[in-house]
C-alpha positions as CSV (number, residue, x, y, z in Angstrom):
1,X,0.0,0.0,0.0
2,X,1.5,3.5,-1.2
3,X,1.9,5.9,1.7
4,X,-0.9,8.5,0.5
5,X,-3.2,5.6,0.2
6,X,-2.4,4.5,3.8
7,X,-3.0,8.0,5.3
8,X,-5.9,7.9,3.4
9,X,-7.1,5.1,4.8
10,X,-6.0,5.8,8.6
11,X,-8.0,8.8,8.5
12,X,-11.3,7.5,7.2
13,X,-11.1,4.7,9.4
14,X,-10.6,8.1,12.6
15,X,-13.2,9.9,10.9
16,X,-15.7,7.0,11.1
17,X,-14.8,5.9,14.6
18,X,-15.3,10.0,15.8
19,X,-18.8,9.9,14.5
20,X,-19.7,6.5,15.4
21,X,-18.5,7.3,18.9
22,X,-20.4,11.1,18.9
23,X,-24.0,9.5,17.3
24,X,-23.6,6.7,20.2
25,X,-23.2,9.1,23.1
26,X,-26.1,11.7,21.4
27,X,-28.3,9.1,20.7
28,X,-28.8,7.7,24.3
29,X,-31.1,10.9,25.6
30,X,-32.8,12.0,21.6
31,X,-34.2,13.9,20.7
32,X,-33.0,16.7,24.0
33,X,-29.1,16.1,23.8
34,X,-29.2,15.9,27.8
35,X,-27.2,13.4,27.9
36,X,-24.8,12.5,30.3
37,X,-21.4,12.8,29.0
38,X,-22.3,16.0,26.9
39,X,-24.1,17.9,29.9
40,X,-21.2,16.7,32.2
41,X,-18.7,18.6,30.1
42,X,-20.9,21.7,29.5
43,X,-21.3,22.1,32.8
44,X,-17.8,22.2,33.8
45,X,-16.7,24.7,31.1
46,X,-19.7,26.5,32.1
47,X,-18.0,27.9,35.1
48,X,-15.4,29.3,33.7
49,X,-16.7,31.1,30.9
50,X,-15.3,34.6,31.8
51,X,-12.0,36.2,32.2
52,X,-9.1,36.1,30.2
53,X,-8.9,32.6,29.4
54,X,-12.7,33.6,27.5
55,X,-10.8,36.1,25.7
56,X,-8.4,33.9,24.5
57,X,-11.3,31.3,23.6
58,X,-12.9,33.9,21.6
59,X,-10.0,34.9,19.2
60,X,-9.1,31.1,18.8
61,X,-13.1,30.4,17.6
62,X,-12.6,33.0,15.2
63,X,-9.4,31.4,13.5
64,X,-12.3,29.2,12.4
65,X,-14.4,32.1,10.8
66,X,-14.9,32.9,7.3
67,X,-13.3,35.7,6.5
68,X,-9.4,33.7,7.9
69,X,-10.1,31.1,5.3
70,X,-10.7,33.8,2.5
71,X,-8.0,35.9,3.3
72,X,-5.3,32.8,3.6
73,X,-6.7,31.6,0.1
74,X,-6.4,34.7,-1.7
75,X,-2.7,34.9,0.1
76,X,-2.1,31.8,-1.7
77,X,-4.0,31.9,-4.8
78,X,-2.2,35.2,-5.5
79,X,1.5,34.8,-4.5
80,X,2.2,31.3,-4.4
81,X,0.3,28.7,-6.5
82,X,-3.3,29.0,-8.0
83,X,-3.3,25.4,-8.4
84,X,-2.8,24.4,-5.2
85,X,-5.0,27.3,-3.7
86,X,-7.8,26.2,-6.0
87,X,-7.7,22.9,-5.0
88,X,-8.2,23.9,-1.5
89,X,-10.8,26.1,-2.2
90,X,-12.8,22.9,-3.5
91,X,-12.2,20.8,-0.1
92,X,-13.2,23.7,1.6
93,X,-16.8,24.1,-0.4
94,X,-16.9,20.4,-0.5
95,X,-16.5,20.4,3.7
96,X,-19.0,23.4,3.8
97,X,-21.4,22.0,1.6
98,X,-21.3,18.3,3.8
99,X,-21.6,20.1,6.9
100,X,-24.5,21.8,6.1
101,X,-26.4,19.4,4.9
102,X,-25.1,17.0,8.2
103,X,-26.7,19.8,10.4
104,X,-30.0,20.2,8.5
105,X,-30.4,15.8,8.5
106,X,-29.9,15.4,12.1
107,X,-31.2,19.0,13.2
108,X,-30.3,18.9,16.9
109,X,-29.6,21.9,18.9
110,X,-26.9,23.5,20.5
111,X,-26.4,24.0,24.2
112,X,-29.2,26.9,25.2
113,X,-28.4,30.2,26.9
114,X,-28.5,28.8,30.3
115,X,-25.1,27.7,30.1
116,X,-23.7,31.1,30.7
117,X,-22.3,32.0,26.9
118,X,-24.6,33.7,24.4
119,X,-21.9,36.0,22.3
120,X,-21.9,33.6,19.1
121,X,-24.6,34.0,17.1
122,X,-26.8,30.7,17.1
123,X,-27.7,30.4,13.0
124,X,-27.7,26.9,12.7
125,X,-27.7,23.7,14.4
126,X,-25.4,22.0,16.5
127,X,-24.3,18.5,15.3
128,X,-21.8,18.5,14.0
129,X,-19.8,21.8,14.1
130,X,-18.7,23.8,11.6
131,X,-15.8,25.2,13.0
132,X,-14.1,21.5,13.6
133,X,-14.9,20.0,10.8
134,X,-14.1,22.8,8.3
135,X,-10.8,24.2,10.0
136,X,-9.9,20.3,10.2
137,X,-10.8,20.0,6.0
138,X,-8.9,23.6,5.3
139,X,-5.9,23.6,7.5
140,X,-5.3,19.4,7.1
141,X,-5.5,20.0,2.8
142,X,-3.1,22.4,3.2
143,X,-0.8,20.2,5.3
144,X,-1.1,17.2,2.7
145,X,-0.8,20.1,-0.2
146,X,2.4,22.0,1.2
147,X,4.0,19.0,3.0
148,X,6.1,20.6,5.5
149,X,6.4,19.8,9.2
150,X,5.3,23.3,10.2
151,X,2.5,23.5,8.5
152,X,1.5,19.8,9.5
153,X,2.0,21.0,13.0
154,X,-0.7,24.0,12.1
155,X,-2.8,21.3,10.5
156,X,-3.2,19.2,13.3
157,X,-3.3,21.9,16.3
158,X,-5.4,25.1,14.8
159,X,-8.4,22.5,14.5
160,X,-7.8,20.9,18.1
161,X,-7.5,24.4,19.3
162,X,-10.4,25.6,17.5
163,X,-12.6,22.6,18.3
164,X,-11.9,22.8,21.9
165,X,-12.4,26.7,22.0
166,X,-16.4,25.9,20.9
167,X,-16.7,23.1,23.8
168,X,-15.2,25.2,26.4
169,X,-17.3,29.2,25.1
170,X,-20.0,26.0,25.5
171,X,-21.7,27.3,22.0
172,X,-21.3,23.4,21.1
173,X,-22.0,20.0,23.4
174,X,-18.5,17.4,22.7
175,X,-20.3,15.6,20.7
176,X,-21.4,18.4,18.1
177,X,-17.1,18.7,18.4
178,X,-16.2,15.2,18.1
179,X,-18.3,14.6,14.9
180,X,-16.9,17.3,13.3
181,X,-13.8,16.4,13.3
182,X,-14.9,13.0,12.4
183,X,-16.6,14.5,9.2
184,X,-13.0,16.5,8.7
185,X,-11.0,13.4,8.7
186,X,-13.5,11.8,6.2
187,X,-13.0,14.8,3.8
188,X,-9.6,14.9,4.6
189,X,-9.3,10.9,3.3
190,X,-11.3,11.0,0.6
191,X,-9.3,13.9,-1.1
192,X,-5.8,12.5,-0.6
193,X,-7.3,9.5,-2.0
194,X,-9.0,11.2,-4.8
195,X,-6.7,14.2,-5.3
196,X,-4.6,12.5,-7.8
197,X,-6.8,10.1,-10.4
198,X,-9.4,13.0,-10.3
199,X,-6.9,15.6,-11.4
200,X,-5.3,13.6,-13.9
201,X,-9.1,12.3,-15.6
202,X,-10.1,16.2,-15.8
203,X,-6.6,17.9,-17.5
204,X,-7.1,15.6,-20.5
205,X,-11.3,16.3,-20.5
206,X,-11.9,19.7,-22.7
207,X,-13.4,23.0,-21.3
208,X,-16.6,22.4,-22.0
209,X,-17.1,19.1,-20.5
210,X,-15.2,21.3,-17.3
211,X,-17.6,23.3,-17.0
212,X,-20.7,21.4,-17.4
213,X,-19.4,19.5,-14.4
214,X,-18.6,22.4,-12.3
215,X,-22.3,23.1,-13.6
216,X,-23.6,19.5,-12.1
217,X,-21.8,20.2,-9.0
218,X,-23.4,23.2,-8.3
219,X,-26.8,21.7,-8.8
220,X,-26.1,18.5,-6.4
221,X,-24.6,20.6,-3.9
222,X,-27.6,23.5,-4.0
223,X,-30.7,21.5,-3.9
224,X,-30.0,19.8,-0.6
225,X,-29.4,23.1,1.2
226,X,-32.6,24.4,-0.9
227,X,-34.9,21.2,1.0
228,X,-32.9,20.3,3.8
229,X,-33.2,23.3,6.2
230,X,-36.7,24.2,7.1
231,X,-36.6,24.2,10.6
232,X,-36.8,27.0,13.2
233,X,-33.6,28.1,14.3
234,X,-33.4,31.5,14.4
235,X,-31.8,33.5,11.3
236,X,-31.9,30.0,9.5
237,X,-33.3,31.0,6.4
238,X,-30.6,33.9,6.4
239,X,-28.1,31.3,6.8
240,X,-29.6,29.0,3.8
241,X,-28.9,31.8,1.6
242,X,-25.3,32.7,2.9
243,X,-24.3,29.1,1.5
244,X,-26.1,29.2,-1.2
245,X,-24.3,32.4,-2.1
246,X,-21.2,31.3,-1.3
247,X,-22.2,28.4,-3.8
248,X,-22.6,30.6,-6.5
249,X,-19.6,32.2,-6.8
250,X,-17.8,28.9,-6.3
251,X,-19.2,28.5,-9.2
252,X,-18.8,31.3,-11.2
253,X,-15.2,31.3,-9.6
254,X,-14.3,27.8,-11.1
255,X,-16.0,28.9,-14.4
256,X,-13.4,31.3,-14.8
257,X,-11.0,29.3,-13.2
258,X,-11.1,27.1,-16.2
259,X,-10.5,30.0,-19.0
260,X,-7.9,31.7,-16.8
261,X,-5.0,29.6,-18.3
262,X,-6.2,30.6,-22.3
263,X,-7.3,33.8,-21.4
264,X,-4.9,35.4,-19.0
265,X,-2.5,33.1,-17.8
266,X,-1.7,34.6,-14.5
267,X,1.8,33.7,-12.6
268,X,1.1,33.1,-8.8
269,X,4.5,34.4,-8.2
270,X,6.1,37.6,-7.5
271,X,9.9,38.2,-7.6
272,X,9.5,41.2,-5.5
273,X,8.3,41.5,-2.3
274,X,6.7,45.0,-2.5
275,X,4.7,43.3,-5.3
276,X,3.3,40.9,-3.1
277,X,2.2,43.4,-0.7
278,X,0.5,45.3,-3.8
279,X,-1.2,42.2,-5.2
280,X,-2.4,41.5,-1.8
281,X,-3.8,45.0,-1.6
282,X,-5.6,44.8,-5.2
283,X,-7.2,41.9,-4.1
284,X,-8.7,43.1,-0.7
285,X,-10.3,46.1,-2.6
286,X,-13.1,43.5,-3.7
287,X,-13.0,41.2,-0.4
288,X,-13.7,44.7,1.2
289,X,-16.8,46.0,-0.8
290,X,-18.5,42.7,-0.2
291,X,-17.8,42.5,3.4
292,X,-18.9,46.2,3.4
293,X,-22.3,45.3,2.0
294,X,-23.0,41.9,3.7
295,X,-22.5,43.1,7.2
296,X,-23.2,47.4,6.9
297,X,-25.2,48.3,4.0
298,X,-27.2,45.0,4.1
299,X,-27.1,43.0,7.2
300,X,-30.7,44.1,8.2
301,X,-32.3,44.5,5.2
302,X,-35.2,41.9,4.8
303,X,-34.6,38.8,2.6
304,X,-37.0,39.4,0.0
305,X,-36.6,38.2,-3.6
306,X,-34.9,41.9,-4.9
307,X,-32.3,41.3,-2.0
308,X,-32.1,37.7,-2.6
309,X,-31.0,38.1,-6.3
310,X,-29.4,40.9,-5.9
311,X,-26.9,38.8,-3.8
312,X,-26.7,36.7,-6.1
313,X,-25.8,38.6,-8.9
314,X,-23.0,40.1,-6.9
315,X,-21.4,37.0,-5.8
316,X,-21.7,35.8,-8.9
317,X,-19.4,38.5,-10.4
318,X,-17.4,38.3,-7.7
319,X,-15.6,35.2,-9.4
320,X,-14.6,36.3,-12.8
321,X,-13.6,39.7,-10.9
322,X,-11.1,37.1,-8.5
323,X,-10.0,34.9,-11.2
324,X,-9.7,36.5,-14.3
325,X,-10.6,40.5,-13.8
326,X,-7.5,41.1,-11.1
327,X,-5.2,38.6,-12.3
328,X,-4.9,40.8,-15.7
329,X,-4.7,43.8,-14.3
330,X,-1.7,42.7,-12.1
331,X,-0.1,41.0,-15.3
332,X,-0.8,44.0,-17.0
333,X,1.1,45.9,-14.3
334,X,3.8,43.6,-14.1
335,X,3.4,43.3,-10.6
């Protein structure tokens, strides 16, 4: 057995003994989640949620926040290697995409107010959590992708760190924790196992027949998160549409992605490092505006269908702006 193959296989066989062990525990007291082993443990972080050590909780939960993953991607998509960033960028929709539909099939709750920590916002169900599995997905790619010991060392204690910061703020039960990572690892093994064939079957396939599967991916991966979350947490619906958002300009974003090569042919790297910083800056001028109307202009406007597909339409452009608008202009600037 090759090596990747073996790592593959050690963390699929993790991944499934994690969730085994998480369904096992959850399942003794459905549909409340009081069971014993996940109330014992909320409990006991419960009383020290304040202080410092909270503090320091708080900034490690937010390693596992959006806007870290989009700003390390564009860091690498932009001066290192667009390949490897955009194969990234897939594990990461791919982990998104599996976690959400996880939370909207099992649709159990997180632990309640009472516990003593309400600063994260509560837009979605508990099991498993999004924070563990996904940092678990981004950060353990990158490990397998760079394949050096410090960034394996990030890889394997970001997500620990990040997991355990969501136990102890007590804004997930262990078991919501322990699955995720379980759901990482499965991610995780499934794309060192696939990376390679996959690759190799789509560089001979022709643009076309890239893009019509991009196309079929965006379907399977849309209409679950369409059906699957109709229950009553609060700001779900808002949340259903953040995805699918996010969705479309993966889309859009691989579209172009696929022409990039004929049509622009942009070099990831930069022989100077004051052109790094200036690349970097290009690039958050976009990142900017769209954080600047998701959470100012726009965060309490009402989700009608103008707003809706106005979103849309913007996240949409948002990929050929990423991926083929900014990587001209910085070729034609020689930076």
């Amino acid at each position: 057995m090759k090596k990747r193959e073996l790592i593959s296989t050690i963390m699929l066989i993790l991944g499934a003994a994690l969730i085994t062990a998480a369904l096992i525990i959850v399942y003794i007291a459905y549909p409340n989640r009081a069971n014993p082993i996940d109330s014992a443990i909320a409990d006991f972080f419960s009383a020290y949620v304040s202080g410092t050590l909270t503090t320091i909780m708080e900034v490690i939960t937010y390693l596992g926040e959006s806007i870290i993953y989009i700003a390390v991607l564009m860091i690498l998509y932009y001066v290192w290697d667009k390949k490897k960033a955009y194969k990234t960028i897939f594990v990461l929709i791919s982990s998104i995409e599996i976690n959400a539909v996880a939370k909207g099939a099992f649709r159990l709750d997180r632990p309640d107010d009472s516990w003593g920590y309400d600063a994260v916002e509560k837009t979605s169900y508990g099991l498993p959590s999004g924070h563990a599995q996904i940092s678990t997905t981004f950060w353990g790619s990158l490990s397998i992708i760079i394949s050096k010991w410090g960034m394996l060392t990030v890889g394997i204690a970001l997500p620990l760190l990040i997991g355990f910061s969501r136990i102890f703020l007590v804004v997930h039960w262990f078991t919501d924790v322990l699955m995720g990572f379980g759901l990482g690892l499965i991610v995780l093994g499934l794309f060192i196992f696939l990376d390679e064939p996959v690759s190799n079957y789509f560089e001979k396939k022709s643009i076309t027949m890239k893009m019509l599967t991009i196309l079929a991916i965006f379907i399977i991966f849309a209409i679950p998160i369409i059906f699957l979350h109709r229950g009553s947490v609060p700001n779900e619906f808002k949340l259903k549409i953040s995805i699918l958002k996010v969705l479309v300009l993966f889309a859009t974003a691989s579209l172009s992605y696929i022409v990039e090569g004929k049509l622009v042919d942009f070099n990831s790297k930069a022989d100077k490092w004051w052109k790094v910083l200036l690349r970097l800056l290009i690039v958050i001028i976009p990142i900017a505006i769209i954080y600047v109307y998701d959470e100012i202009l726009t965060d309490d406007m009402t989700l009608n269908a103008l707003k809706i597909s106005l979103d849309m339409v913007i996240y949409g452009l948002m990929g050929p702006i990423l991926i083929l608008l900014l990587p001209w202009v910085i070729k034609k600037l020689d930076l």
